[in-house]
C-alpha positions in Angstrom: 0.0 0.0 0.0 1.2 4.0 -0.8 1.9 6.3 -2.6 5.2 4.0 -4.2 5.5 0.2 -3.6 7.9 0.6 -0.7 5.4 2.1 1.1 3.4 -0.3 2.2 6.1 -2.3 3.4 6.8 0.3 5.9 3.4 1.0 6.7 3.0 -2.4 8.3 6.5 -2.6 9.8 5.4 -0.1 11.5 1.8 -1.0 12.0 0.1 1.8 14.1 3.6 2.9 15.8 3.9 5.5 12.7 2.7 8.6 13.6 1.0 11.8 13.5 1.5 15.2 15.5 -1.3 18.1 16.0 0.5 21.0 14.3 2.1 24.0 16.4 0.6 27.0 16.1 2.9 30.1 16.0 4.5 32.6 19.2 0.6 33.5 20.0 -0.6 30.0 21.3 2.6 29.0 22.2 2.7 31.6 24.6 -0.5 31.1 25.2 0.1 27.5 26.0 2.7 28.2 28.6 0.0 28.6 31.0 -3.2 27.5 29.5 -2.0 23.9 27.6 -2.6 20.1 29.2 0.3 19.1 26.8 3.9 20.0 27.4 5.4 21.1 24.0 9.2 20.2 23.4 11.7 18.2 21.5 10.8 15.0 23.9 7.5 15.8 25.3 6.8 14.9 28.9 3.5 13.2 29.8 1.0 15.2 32.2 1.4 16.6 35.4 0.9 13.6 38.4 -2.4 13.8 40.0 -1.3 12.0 43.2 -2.2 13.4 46.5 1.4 15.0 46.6 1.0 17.5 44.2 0.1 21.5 45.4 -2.5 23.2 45.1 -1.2 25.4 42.8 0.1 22.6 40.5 -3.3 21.0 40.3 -4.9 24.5 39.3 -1.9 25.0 36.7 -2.8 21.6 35.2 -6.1 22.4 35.5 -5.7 25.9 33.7 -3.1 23.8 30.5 -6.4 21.5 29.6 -8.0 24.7 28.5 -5.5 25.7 26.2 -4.2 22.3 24.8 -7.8 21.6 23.4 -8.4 24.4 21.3 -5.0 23.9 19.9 -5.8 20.0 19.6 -9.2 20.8 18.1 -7.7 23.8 15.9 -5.4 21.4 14.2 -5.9 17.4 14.4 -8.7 15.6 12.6 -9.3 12.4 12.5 -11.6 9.9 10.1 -14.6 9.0 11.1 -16.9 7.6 8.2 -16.9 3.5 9.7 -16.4 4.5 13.1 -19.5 4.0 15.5 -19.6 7.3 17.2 -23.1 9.6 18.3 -25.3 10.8 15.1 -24.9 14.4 16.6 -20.9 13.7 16.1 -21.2 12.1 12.9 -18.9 13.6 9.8 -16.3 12.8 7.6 -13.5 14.1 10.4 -13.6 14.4 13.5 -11.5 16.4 15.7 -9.0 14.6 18.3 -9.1 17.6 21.1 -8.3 15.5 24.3 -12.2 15.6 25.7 -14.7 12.4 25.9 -15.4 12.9 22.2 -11.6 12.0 21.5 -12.0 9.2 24.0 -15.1 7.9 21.7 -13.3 8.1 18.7 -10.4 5.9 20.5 -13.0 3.2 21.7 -14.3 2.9 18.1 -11.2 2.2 16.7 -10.8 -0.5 19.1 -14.0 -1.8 18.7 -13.1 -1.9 14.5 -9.6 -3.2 15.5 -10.7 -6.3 17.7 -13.3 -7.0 14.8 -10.6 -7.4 12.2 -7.8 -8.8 14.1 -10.2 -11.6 16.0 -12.3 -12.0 12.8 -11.8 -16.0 11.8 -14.3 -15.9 8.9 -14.3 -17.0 4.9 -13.7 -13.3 4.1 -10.4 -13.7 4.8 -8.1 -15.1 2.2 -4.6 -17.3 3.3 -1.6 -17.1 1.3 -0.8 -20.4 -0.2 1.8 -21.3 2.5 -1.0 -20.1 5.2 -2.8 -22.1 3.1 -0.9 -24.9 3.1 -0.4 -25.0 7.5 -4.0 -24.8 7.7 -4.8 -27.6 5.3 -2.7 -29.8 7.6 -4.0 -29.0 10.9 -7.2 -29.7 9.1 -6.7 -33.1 8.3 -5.1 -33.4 11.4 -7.9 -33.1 13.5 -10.1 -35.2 11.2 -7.9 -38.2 12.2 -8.3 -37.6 15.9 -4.6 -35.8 15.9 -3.7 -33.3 18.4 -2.2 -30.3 16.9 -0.5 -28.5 19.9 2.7 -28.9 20.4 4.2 -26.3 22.4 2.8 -23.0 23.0 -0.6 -21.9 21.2 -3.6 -20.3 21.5 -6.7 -21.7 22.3 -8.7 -20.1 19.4 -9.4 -20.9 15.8 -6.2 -20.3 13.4 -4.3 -19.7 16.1 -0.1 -19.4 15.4 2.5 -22.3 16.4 5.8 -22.4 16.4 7.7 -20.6 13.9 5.0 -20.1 11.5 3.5 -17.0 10.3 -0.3 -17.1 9.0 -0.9 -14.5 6.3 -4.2 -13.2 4.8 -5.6 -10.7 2.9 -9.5 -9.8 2.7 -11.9 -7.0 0.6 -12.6 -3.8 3.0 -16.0 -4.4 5.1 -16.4 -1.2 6.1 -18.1 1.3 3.9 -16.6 4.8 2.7 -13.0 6.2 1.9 -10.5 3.5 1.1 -13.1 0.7 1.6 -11.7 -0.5 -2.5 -8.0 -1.2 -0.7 -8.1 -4.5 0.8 -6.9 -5.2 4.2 -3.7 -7.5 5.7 -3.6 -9.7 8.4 -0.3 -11.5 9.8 -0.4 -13.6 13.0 2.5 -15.2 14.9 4.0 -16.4 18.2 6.7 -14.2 20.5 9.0 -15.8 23.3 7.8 -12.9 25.5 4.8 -11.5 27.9 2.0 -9.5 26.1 3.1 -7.0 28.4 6.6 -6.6 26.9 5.2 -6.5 23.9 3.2 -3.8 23.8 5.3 -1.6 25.8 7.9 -2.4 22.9 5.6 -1.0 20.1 4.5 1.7 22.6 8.4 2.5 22.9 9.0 5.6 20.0 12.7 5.1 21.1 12.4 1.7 20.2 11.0 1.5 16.7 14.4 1.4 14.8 15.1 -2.2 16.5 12.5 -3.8 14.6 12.1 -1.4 11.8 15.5 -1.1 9.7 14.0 1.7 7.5 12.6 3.9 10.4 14.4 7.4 10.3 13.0 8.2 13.7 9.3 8.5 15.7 8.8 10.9 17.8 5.5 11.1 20.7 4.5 15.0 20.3 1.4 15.1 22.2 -0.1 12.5 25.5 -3.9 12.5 25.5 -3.3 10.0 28.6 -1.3 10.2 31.1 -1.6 6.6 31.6 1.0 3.2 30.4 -0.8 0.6 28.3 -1.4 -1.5 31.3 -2.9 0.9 33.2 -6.7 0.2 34.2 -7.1 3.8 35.7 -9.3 5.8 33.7 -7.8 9.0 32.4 -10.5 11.9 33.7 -10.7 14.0 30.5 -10.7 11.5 28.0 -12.8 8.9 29.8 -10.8 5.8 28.7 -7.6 3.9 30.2 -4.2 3.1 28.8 -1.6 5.4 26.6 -3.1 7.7 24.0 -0.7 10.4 21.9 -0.1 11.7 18.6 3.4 10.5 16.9 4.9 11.9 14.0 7.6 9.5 12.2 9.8 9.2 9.0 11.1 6.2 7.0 13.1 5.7 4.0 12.7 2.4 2.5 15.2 1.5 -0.6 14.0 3.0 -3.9 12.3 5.6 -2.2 13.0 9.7 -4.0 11.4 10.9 -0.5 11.3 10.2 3.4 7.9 8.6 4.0 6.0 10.4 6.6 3.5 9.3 9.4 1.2 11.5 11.2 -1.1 9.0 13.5 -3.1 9.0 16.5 -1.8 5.6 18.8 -4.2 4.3 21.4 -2.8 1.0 23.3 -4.4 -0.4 26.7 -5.1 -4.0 28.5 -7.9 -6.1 27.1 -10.7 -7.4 29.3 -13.5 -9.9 29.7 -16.0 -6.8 28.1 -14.2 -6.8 25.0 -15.8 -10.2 24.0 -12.3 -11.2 22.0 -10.9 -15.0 23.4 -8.5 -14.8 25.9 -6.0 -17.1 27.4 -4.4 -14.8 29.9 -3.0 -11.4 29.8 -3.7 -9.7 26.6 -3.6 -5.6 24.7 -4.7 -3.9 21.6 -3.1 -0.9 20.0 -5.0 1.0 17.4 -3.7 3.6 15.0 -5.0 5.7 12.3 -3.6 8.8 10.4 -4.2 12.2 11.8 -4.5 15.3 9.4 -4.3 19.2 9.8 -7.8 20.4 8.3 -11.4 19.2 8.6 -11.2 18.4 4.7 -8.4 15.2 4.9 -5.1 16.8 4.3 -2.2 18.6 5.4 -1.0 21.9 5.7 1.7 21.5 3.1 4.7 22.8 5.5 6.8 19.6 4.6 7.9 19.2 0.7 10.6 16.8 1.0 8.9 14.3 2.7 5.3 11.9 1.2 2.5 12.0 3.4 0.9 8.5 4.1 -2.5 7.7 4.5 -3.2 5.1 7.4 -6.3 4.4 7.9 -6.1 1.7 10.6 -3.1 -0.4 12.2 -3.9 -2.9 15.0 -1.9 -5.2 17.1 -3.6 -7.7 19.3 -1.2 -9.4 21.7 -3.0 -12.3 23.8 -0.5 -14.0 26.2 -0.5 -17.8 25.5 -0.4 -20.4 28.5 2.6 -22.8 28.6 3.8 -25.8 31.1 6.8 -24.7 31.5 6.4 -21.0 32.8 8.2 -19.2 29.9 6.6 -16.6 28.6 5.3 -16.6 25.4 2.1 -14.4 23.2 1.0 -14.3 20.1 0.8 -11.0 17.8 -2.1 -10.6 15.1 -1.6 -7.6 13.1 -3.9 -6.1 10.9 -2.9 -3.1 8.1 -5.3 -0.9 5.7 -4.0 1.9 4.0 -4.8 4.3 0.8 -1.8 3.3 -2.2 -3.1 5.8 -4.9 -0.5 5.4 -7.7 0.0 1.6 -7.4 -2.2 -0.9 -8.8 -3.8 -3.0 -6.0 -3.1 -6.1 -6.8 1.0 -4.9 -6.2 0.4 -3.1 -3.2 -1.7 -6.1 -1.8 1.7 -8.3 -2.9 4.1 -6.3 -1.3 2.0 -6.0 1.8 1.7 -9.9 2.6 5.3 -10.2 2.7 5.5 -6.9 4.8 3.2 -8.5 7.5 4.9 -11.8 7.5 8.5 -9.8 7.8 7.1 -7.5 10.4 5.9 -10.6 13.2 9.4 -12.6 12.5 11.5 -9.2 13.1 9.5 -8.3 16.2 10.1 -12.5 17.3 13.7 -12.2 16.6 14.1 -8.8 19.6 13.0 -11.5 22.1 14.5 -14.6 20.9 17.3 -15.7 23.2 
């Protein structure tokens, strides 16, 4: 998927950790935002003032005082789509903006909502590449002679991933509206480590490079929550738990004329028994989609050497699996759609399989001992 074939190969080896920043506004707001903004605003942004009983007076009413301003900035510059996402009729449009109130924290549990659906989705729709093809085939006639097919650590659900393979499939876009013509990527395989680890890794914008060789760097510009992907606690603004922010990142895979850029909202928290996905222990999701700088779907145009990238979702579902043994081991489904206007399809859908596959078996090789 993107705007030149190497794009999509990216966009999944990144899967959701690209990224997208709500755009500075000039000496005014910034000023402004010195003593009016929820979001601290620096080359390595810190997350939001600690609400513990420790902190002063005054420090709660300056934190209470930066919310004001951070919003209008948030909701001045960073929009989000929202044609399949199931939010209120009275918020329903084609963007919606991502300002760090409930309504963000809506938008958020949609794209989880759409995420689980696709990742956890087991139906025909889905189409296995003919090696996928192939390990399911056996397992299948497996089972009709009364075989058992575990053999060291896997899930307990349908398709699930053993051993060193990676499942692969592609499907048609079920959701109606922009990009719905682009088909959608799906890769699922094990990783000799806790869900927790693995979700903090993909959280990690320091991190990116060490299972991303063309990343040129991700940076976290703004935290929406205060909160780690493993927090339960609820973050007061936005109504929802875990790690919300806005990234911004560059990569330059071969063959590429331009840096490939990635403006994305990232949403990660812990999975519970309300979700309705099947569980065997411990398990997150992390959601992403493309952020842009006006109501109308695009940018403002400040950066000319780099190609804007379209994401429209990125999920990772990590669901610990339960071993003998007490190693530690999960399994990672990950799930890509993105606009590629420029390539034909059926070559972006190509280079996107193999992307997904690569992508699970670089992440498996940072935790391999």
């Amino acid at each position: 998927y993107g705007i030149s074939p190497k794009w999509m190969i990216v966009s999944i080896c990144h899967n959701i950790t690209s990224a997208n920043t709500a755009m500075l506004v000039e000496e005014s707001i910034e000023t402004s935002l010195e003593t009016s903004s929820s979001f601290n605003k620096s080359d390595k942004p810190e997350k939001m003032l600690s609400t513990s009983s420790a902190a002063t007076p005054e420090a709660k009413s300056a934190k209470s005082l930066k919310r004001q301003g951070s919003r209008q900035m948030m909701r001045l510059n960073s929009f989000i789509r929202a044609h399949d996402l199931d939010v209120p009729a009275s918020s329903k449009s084609a963007l919606l903006a991502v300002d760090g109130t409930a309504s963000s924290g809506t938008i958020m549990t949609a794209l989880v909502a759409i995420g689980l659906s696709e990742a956890a989705d087991e139906s025909s729709r889905w189409t296995a590449t003919s090696a996928t093809d192939k390990i399911l085939n056996k397992r299948a006639k497996a089972i009709k002679r009364g075989e058992s097919i575990k053999n060291g650590p896997m899930g307990s659900w349908p398709n699930a991933a053993a051993g060193n393979d990676v499942l692969v499939w592609s499907s048609k876009c079920t959701r109606p509206g922009h990009g719905n013509d682009y088909p959608v990527v799906k890769s699922r395989g094990l990783v000799p480590a806790s869900a927790k680890e693995v979700v903090e890794l993909l959280s990690d914008s320091s991190k990116v490079k060490t299972y991303n060789k063309y990343s040129a760097g991700r940076d976290d510009q703004y935290y929406i929550t205060q909160n780690t992907p493993s927090c339960e606690e609820k973050c007061p603004d936005v109504g929802v738990s875990g790690e919300a922010k806005i990234m911004s990142s560059l990569s330059q895979p071969p063959l590429t004329r331009k840096p490939l850029e990635f403006k994305t909202l990232f949403y990660a928290r812990q999975l519970d028994k309300e979700d309705n996905v099947q569980m065997d222990g411990v398990a997150f999701i992390t959601v992403g989609r493309s952020i842009w700088e006006t109501s109308e779907g695009t940018s403002d145009g400040a950066e000319e050497n780099t190609t804007r990238c379209d994401l429209l979702l990125s999920v990772n579902l990590i669901r610990e699996v339960v071993v003998d043994n007490g190693e530690s081991w999960c399994e990672l489904t990950t799930v890509t759609h993105a606009v590629s206007p420029g390539i034909p399809i059926f070559v972006g859908k190509q280079l996107g399989l193999t992307a997904a596959e690569n992508y699970v078996k670089d992440i498996r090789k940072l935790f391999e001992k």
